[in-house]
Structure formats: C-alpha cells, structure tokens
FIVOMAR-444692 format. One record per atom (N, C-alpha, C): residue in one letter; x, y, z. Coordinates in steps of 0.05 Angstrom, whole numbers, padded with zeros to 5 digits, always signed. Each point is the difference from the previous one (the first is absolute). Layout:
// FIVOMAR-444692
aXYZ;...
This chain:
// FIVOMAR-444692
x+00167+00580+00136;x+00017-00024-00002;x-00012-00019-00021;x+00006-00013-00011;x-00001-00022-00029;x+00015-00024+00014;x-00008-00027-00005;x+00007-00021+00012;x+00035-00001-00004;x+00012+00014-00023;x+00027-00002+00006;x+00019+00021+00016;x-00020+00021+00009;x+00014+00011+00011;x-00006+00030-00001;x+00007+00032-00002;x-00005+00025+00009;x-00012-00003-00029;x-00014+00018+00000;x-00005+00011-00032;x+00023+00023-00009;x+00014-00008-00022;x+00024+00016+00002;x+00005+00003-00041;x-00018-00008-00012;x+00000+00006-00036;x-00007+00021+00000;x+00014-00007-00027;x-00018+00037-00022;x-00025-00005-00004;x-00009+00020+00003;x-00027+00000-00006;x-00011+00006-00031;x+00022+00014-00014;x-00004-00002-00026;x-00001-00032-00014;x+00014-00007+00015;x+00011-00027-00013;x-00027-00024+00007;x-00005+00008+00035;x-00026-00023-00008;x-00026+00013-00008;x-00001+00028-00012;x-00021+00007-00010;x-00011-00011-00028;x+00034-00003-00018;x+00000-00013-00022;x-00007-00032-00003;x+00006-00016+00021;x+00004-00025+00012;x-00036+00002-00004;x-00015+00011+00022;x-00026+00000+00001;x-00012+00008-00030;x+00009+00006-00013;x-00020+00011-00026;x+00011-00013-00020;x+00025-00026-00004;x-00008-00010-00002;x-00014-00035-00007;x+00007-00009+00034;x-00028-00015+00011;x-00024+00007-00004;x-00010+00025+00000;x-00025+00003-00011;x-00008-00005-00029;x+00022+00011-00017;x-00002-00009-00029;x-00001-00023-00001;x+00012-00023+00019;x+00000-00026-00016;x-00030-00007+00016;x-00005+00011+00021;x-00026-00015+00019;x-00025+00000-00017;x-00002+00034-00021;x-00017+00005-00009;x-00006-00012-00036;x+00027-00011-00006;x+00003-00012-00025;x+00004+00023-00021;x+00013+00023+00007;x-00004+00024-00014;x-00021+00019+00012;x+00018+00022-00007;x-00016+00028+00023;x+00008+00026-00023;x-00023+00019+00005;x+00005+00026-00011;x+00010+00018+00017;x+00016+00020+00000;x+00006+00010+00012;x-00022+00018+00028;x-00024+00008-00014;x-00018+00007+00025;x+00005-00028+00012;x-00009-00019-00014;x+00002-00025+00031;x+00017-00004+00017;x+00030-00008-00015;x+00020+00011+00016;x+00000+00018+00019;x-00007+00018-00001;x-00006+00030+00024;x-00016-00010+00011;x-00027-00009-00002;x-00014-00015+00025;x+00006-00012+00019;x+00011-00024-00017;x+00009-00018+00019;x+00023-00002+00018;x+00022+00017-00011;x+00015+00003+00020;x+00010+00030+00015;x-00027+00012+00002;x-00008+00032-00003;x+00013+00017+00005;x+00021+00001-00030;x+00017+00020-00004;x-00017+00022-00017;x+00013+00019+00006;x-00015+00026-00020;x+00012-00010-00035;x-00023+00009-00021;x+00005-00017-00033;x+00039+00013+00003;x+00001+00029+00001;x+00020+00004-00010;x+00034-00009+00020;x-00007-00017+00025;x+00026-00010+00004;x-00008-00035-00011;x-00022-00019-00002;x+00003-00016-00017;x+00003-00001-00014;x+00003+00020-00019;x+00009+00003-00033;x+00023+00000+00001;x+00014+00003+00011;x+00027+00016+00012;x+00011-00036+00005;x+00000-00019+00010;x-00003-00025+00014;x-00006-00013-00022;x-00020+00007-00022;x+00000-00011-00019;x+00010-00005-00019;x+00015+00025-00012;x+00011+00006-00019;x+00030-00011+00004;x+00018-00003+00024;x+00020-00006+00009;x+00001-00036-00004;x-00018-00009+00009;x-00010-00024-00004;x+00008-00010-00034;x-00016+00015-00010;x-00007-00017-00032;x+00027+00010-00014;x+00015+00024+00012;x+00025+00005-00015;x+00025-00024+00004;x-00012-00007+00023;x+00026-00031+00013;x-00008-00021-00011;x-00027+00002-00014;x+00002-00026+00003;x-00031-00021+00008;x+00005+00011+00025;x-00025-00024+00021;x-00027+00005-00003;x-00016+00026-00012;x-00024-00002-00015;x+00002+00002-00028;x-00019+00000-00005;x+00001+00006-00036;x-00034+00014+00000;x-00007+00025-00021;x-00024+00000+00003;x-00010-00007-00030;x-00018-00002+00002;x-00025-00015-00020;x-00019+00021-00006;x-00006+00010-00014;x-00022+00025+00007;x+00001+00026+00018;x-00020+00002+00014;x+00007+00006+00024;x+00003-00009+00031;x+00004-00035-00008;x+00002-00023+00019;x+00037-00005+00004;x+00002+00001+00029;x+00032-00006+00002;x-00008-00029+00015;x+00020-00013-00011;x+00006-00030+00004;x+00032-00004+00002;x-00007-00030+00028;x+00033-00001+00001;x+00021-00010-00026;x+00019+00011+00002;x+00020-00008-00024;x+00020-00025+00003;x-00001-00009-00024;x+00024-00023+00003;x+00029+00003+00012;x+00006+00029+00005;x+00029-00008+00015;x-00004-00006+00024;x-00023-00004+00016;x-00005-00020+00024;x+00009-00030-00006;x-00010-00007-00022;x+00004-00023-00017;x+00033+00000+00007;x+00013+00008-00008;x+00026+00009+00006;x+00019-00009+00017;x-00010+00020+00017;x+00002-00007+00029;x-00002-00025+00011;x-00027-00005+00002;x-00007-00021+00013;x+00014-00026-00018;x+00004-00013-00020;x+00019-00015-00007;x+00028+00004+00018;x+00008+00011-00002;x+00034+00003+00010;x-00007-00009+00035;x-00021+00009+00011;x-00003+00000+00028;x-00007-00027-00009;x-00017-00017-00007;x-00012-00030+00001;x+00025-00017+00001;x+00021+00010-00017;x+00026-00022-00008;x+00024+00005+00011;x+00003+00027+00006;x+00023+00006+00022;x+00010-00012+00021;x-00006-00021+00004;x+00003-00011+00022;x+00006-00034-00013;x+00027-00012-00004;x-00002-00023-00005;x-00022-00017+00015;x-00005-00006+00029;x-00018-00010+00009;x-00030+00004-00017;x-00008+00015-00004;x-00031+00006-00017;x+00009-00016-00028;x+00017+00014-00008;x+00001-00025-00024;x+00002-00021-00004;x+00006-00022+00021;x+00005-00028+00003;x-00031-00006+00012;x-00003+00017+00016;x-00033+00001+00005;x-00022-00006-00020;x+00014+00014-00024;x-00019-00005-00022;x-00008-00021-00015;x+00034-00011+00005;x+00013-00033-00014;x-00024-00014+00010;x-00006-00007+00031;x-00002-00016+00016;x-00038-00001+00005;x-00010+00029-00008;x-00028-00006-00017;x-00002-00010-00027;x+00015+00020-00020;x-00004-00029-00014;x+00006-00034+00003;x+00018-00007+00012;x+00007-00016-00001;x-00028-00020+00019;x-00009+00010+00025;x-00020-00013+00013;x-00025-00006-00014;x-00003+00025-00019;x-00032+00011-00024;x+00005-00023-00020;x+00029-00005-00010;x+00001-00025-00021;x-00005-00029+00010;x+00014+00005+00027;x-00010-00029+00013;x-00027-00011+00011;x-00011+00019+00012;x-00033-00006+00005;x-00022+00006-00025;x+00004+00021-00016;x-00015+00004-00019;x-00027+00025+00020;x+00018+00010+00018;x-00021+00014+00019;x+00008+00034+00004;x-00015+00015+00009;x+00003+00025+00002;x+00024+00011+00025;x+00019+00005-00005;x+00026+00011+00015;x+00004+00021+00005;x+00017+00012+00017;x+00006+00034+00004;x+00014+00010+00025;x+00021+00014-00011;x+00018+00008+00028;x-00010+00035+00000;x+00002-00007+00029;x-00013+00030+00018;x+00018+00006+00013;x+00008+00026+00002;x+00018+00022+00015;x-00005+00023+00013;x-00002+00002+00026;x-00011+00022+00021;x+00012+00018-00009;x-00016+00018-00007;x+00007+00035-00006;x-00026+00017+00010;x+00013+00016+00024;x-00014+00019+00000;x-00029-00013+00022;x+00010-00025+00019;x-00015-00007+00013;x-00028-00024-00018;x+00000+00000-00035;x-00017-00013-00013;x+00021-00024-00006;x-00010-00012-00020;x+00018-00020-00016;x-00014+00006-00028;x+00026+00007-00015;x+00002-00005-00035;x+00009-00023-00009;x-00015-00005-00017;x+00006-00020-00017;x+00030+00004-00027;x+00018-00010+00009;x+00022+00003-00025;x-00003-00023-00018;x-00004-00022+00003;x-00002-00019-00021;x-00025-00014+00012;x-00013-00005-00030;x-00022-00023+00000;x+00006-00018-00024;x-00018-00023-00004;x+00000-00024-00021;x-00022-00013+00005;x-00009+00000-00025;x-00027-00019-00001;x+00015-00018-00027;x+00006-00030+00005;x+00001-00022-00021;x-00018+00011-00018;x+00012-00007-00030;x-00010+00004-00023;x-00028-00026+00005;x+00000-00014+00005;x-00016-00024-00002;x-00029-00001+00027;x+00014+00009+00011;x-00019+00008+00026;x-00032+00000-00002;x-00016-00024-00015;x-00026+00005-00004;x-00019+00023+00015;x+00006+00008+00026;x-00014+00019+00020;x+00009+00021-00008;x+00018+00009-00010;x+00008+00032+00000;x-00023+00016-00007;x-00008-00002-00020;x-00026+00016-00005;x-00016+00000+00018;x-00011-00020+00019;x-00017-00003+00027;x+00016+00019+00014;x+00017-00004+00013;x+00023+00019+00012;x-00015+00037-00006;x+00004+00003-00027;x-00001+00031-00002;x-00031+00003+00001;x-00025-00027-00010;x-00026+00020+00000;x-00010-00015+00024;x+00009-00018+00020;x-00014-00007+00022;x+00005+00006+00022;x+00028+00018-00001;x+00004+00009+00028;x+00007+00025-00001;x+00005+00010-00026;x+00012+00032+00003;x+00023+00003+00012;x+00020-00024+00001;x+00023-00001+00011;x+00026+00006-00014;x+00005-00003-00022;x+00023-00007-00016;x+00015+00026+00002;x+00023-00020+00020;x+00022+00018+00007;x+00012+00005-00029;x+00012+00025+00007;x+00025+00017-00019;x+00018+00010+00010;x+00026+00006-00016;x+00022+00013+00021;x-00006+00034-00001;x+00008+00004+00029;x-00010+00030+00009;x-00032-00006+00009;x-00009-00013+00011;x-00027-00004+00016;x+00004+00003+00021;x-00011+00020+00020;x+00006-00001+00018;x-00026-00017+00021;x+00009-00011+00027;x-00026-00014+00012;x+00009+00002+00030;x-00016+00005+00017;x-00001+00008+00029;x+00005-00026+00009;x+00022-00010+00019;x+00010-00024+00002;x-00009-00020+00018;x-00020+00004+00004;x+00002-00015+00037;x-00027-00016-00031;x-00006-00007-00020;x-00028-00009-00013;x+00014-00015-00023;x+00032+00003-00013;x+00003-00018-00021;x+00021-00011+00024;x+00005-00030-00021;x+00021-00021+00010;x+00031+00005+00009;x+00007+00020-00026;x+00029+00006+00000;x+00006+00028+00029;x-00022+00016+00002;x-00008+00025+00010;x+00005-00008+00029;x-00019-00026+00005;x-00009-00010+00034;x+00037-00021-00003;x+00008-00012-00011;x+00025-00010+00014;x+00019+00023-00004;x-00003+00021-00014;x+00022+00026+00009;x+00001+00006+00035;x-00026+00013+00002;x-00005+00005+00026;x-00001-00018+00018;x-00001-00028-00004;x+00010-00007+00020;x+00028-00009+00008;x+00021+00003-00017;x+00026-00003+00004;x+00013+00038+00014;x-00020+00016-00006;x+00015+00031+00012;x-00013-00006+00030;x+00022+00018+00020;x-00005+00007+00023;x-00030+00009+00007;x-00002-00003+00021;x-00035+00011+00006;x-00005+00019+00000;x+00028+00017+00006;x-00004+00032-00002;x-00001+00005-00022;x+00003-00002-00028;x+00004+00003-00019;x-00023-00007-00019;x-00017-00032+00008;x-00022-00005+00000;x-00021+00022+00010;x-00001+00004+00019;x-00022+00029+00017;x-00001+00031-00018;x+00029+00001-00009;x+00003+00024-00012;x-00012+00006-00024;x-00002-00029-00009;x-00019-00001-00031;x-00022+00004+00002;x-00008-00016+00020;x-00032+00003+00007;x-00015+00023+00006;x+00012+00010+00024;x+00003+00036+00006;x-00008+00004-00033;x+00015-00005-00011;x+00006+00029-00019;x-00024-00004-00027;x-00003-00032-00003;x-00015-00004-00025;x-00032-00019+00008;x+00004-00002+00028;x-00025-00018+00009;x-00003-00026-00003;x-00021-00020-00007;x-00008-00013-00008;x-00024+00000-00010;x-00003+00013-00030;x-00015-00003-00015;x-00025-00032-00002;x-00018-00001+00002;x-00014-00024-00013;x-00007-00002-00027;x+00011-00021-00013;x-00008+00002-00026;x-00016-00022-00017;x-00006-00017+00027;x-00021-00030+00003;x-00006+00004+00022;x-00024-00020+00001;x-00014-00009+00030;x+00017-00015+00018;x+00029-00005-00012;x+00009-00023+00014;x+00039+00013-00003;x-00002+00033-00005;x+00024+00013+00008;x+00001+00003+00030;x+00026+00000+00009;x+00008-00005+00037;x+00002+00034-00006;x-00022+00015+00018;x+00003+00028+00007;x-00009+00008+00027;x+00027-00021+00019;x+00005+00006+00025;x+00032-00001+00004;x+00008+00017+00018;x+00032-00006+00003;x-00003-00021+00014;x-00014-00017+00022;x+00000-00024+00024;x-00003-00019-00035;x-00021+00008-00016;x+00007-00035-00010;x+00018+00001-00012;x+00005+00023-00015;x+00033+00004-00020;x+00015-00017+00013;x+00010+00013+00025;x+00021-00012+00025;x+00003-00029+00000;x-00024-00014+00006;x-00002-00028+00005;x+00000-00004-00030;x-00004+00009-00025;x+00012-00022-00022;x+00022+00003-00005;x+00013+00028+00000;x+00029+00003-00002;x+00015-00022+00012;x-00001-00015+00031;x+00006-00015+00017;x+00003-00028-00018;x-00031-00009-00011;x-00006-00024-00014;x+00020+00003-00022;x+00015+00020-00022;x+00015+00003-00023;x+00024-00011+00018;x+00006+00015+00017;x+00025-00006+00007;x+00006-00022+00010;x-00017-00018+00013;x+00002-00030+00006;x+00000-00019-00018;x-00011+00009-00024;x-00004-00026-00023;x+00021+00002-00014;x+00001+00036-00005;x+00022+00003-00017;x-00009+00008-00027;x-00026+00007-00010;x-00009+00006-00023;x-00022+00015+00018;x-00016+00020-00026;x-00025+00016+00011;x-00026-00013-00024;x-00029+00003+00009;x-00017-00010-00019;x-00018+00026+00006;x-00014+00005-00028;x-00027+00022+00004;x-00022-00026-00018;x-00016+00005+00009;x-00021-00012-00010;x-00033+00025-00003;x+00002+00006-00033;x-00030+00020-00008;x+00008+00019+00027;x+00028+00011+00008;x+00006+00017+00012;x+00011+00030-00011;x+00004+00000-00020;x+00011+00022-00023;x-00033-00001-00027;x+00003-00017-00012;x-00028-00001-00017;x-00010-00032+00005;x-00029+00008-00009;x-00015-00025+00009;x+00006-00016-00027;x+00011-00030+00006;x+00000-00019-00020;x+00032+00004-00004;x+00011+00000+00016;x+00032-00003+00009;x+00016+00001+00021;x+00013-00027-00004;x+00024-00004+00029;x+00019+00005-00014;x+00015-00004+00024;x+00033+00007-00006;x+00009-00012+00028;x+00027-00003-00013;x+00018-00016+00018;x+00037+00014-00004;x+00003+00013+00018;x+00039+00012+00002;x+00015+00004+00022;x+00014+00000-00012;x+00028+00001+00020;x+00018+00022-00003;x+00015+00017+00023;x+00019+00012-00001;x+00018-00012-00012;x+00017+00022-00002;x+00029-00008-00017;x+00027+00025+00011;x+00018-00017+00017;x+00015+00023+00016;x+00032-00004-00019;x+00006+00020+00005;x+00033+00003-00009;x+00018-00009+00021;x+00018-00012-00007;x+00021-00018+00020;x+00005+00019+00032;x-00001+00020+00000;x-00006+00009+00022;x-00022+00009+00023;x-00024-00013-00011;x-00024+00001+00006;x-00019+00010-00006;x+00006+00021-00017;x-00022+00021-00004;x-00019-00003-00024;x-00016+00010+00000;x-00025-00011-00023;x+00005+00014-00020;x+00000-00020-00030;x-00003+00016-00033;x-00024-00001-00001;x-00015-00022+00002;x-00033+00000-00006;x-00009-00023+00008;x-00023-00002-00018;x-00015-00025+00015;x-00016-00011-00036;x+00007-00022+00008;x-00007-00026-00031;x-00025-00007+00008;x-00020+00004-00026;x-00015-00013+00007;x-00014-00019-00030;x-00026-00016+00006;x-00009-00015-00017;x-00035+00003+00006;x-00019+00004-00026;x-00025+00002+00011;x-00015-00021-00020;x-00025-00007+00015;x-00024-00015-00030;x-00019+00004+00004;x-00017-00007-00012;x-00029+00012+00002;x-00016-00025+00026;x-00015+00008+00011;x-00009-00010+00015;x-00014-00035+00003;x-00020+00014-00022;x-00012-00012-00008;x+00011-00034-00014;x+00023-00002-00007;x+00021-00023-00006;x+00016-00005+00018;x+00002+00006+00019;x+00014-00020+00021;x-00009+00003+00030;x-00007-00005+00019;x-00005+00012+00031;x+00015+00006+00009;x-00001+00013+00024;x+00017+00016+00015;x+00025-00029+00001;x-00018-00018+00018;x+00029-00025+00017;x+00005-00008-00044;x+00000-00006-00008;x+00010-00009-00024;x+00021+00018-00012;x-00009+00029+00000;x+00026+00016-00010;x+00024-00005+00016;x-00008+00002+00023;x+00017+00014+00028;x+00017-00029-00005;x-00004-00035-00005;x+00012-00014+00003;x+00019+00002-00020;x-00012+00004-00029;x+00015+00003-00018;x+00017+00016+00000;x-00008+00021+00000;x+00021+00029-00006;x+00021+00006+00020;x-00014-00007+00027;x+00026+00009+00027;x+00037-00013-00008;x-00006-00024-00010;x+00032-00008-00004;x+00006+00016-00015;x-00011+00004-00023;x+00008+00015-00026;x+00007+00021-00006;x-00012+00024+00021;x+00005+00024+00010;x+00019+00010+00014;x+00008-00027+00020;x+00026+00001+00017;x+00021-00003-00014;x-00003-00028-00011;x+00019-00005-00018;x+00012+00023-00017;x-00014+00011-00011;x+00005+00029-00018;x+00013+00017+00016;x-00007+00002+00020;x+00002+00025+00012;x+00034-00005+00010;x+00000-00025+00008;x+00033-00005+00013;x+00016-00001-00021;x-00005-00006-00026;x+00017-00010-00016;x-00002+00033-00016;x-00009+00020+00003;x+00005+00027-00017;x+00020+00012+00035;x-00004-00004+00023;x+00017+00014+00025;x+00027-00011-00008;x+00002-00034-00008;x+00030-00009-00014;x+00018+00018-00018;x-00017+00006-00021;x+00003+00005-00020;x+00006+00038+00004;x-00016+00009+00027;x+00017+00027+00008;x+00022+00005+00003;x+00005-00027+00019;x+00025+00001+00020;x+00011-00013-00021;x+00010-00014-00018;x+00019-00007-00020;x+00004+00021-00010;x-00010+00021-00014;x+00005+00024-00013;x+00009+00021+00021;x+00009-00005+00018;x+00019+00020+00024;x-00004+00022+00006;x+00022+00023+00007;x-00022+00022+00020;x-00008+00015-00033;x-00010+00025+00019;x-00013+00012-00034;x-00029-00009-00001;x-00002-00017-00001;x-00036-00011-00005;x-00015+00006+00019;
C-alpha cells in the first residue's frame, strides 16, 4: 500500500520516473551509475535511457545523461494552468514591491510544498545576505518538507488531520535546525497556534538566520491553492518585530489574492 492507496502503476513507467530523479539527485549520471542506483541491469537502463533523451526529458553530454529542458516545458504550463497560480504570482509580486522583502507562494504536491513563484525587490539591500547567510533563496520548483517553512506549516494546518498524519507517515519530520519541530505532539500543538491567529511563523526553523511568516490561501469553496509567504534575515528584525510587522501584511495579501479568486469565477 502507498499512502494513496493499492500499488496499482506500471512499473515501466515508475522505473523511468526513478532514473530520472536520480539523474537530477545526482546532477548528471553515466549510465553504469544509473544501473547502480536504481539497480537495473546496464542493458534495460539503456533501454530507459535512450527512450528518455529521444522525448526529450534527458539530454546526454558525453557519457553523462542530464535532465532535459522539455521538463522545462512541462513544468511552465503546470505552474500557470491554473488561473488561481497566476494571480498568485500577481500578489507576490505585488507584496515583494511593497515591503521590499523576500516573498513566495507554496503549493502541496506530493505531500511537500513547491515553490511556483518567488520575488526578491530589485532594491532589497539583504538579498545577497539572503543567498550567502542562510543558503535559503527560494526558486520556483524548490521543493521543502512543510511542517519547517512558513507557507508549508499554514498549508498543513488548514488540511484535515487525516491528511496532515498522512504526510507525516509518509515524509517524516526531517530536522534541519536545532530549533525544527520533529515531533507530531509539538507539530499538533503549533498547527492549533496557526489556526487561532490565523497566520503560521518558523523562526531558524528551515535555515538558521531566517523567519518567515504565511498564510493559507483557499478557493471560494474552501479548499487550499497554497500558502503566501514573506521571510528576512534574522539578524534585522526579532522574532516579536517581524511577527508585528508582517502578520497584517501577510493576511492582508493573502485575503485580498482569495478576492481576487473568487472574482475570477469557477475554473480557478
């Protein structure tokens, strides 16, 4: 069983799927590697391979296969397919121009949250702190284990508990600071705290020398597109200083892009 249900795919299909995740895990793979790692005999990875780079989704280099741009592809049409994600996008920039601060909407796939849009203000004196002091700087297609960024922890706490557990089951809770929640009892009790205030906060809970502060964002019928968020470097504001500042600002955003769903009608 798999958290959604019987195991019931091709196996050709997620053999290809697995090889290649390994190509991208390993930054480029030779074909013996390939066979290692996902210990197929050389001549049905070759086989997996060759099918691959003829579509498209690797390309090889030498004797190094690397993923190919018609992922690129793909994944565009999936990011914007959805009027909602695109107004989503509006509504980071639009928050990133107003604070001059680091922004980003997150969307549960696959039990993680990806990043579809980010914005860093052109002016943003920290941005460069941002990428060499915390090793943080979001991009779209980043994926991040959710219960540790801002946008990630107010997803989960707007889904059912069963649905919450199922993630966990399936992907844990990684620590990735001294000060990541890798218990389901404290998960539980902050999930509780998001849902009372109405925003979620991580503090040097994802990388050290960064908070964050987000909010879900539901479609007129309740259900979650993602979760908005806003981060800074630590070191320039305290925890109670961000949290006063940013909590209106976040909300504010966050209600005024759910408007801006439900004005654009069903479909989104």
């Amino acid at each position: 069983m798999t958290r959604d249900g019987p195991r019931s795919g091709v196996s050709t299909t997620e053999r290809s799927l697995e090889i290649v995740a390994a190509v991208q895990r390993l930054e480029g793979a030779t074909l013996a590697t390939v066979s290692e790692e996902v210990g197929l005999a050389r001549s049905t990875a070759f086989k997996h391979l060759v099918t691959l780079v003829r579509r498209g989704y690797l390309v090889k280099e030498g004797e190094r296969y690397h993923v190919g741009l018609k992922f690129h592809h793909r994944g565009e049409y999936a990011r914007l397919r959805k009027p909602a994600y695109r107004l989503a996008g509006e509504a980071v920039r639009d928050l990133a121009e107003r604070t001059s601060e680091e922004v980003d909407f997150v969307v549960e796939n696959d039990g993680r949250a990806i990043t579809i849009h980010e914005s860093y203000h052109p002016s943003n004196p920290y941005r460069d702190d941002l990428v060499r002091g915390t090793g943080a700087l979001s991009r779209s297609g980043t994926y991040y284990h959710m219960h540790c960024v801002g946008g990630g922890k107010a997803i989960l706490a707007a889904f059912p508990p069963e649905r919450v557990e199922g993630i966990v089951d399936h992907w844990g809770l990684p620590e990735r600071t001294d000060r990541t929640i890798t218990t389901e009892e404290a998960l539980g009790r902050e999930l509780e705290t998001v849902r009372e205030r109405g925003y979620a906060t991580t503090d040097e809970e994802y990388a050290e020398g960064l908070r964050s502060i987000g909010v879900a964002v539901r479609e007129p019928d309740g259900s979650v597109v993602g979760g908005l968020s806003m981060s800074v470097p630590t070191y320039r504001q305290t925890a109670t200083e961000f949290e006063e500042r940013a909590a209106p600002l976040i909300r504010e955003a966050g209600e005024a892009l759910e408007r801006a769903i439900a004005e654009a009608g069903p479909g989104v």
